[in-house]
Each structure stands twice: as structure tokens, then as C-alpha cells.
N, C-alpha and C positions, 0 to 999 in steps of 0.2 A: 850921284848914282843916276843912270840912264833908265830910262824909260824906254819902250819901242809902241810907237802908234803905227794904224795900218791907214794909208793916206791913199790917195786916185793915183799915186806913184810910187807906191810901195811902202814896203817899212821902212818907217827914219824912226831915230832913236831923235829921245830927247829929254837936254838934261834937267836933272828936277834941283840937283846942287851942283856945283864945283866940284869935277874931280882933279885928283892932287898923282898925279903920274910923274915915278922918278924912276931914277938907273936904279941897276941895281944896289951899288957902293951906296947912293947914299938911304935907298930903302935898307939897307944890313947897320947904316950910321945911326937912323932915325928910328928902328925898330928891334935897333938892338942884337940881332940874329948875326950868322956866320953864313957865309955863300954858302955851304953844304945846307943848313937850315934852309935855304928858300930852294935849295935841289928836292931836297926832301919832300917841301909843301908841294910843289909842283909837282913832283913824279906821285905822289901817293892823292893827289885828286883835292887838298887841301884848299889848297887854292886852282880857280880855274881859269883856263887860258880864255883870254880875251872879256871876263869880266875883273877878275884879281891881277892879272899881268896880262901885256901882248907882248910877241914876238916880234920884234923886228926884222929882218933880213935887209942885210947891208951883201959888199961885194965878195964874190967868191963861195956863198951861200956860210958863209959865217953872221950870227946872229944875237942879237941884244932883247935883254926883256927889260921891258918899263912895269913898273909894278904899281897899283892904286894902293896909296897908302892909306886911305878908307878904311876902304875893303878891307886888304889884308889883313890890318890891326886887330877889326873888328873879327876876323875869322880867328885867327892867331892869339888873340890874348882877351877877345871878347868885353871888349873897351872900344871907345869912339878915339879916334887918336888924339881929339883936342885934350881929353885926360890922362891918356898916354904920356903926350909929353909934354905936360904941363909940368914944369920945376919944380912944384909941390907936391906932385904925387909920388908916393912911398910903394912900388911895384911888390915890395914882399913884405910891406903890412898888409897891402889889398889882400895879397895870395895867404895870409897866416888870416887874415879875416874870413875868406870864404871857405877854409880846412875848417876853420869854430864852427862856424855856419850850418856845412854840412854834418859833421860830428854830433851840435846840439840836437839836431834834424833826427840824426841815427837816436840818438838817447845814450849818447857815449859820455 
């Protein structure tokens, strides 16, 4: 994740970790989701442009988004992605644990 400091030459961002920026294909590989899923995040404000994904523009004003697989995980399934997709992790015992969770919560 990027930081922005204000310097004698303006704002520079500066990063505080490694971010991890892919295509699309293989952020929908690695996160599991369907292209219409990451239209969706994006059109509904989910994720934001130029922190969660940039736009690229290539020729003809046709255009490519690189997505922070960080980020987005974290916004999208509210997990760090080294737990996302670590080979041990059970994604819907996580999700049947936090339904108990809330449920005990309620008094159900």
C-alpha cells in the first residue's frame, strides 16, 4: 500500500509494502471471481480506480485494468490475500464460521 508525503516537489507516493498488480484473467484466477464480478466491483464503487485497479490505455483508446490483489481481496472477501490463498484455507468453513458468529451475537 502507498502512502503520499508532500515534499519541496510535490506529492510522491511512497510505498510502505509491495504491491502485487495483475491482468485481469489472472486476478479472476487468483480471486476466484468471473470478469462480470470485477465489472460489477468497479461500476458500483467497490473497488476504486487507481487505488484497487488502474486503467491502462493502450492503442485506439482501447483499455486494460491491472488490479492490486491486496487491496481488492481485502475489500472483497475481507481477508489479507496471503490467507486467501493459502492451500489450507477452507473459504466456506471461514464463511459458515462468521454466519455462527454473528447468529451467537444475535442470541439465535
Amino acid at each position: 500500500m502507498a502512502q503520499e508525503k508532500q515534499s519541496r516537489c510535490g506529492v510522491v507516493r511512497v510505498m510502505t509494502k509491495q504491491e502485487l498488480w495483475e491482468s485481469t484473467l489472472n486476478t479472476m484466477q487468483i480471486l476466484k471471481l468471473t470478469r462480470a464480478d470485477l465489472n460489477a466491483l468497479r461500476k458500483h464503487n467497490v473497488l476504486k480506480e487507481d487505488i484497487d485497479y488502474k486503467k491502462i490505455y493502450k492503442k485506439n483508446n482501447i483499455h486494460i485494468y491491472k488490479y492490486n490483489l491486496e487491496n481488492s481481496c481485502h475489500k472483497i472477501y475481507a481477508l489479507p490475500l496471503k490467507t486467501f490463498t493459502d492451500p489450507n484455507f477452507d473459504y466456506s468453513a471461514h464463511v459458515s464460521r462468521k454466519f455462527e458468529e454473528a447468529n451467537a451475537r444475535r442470541g439465535k
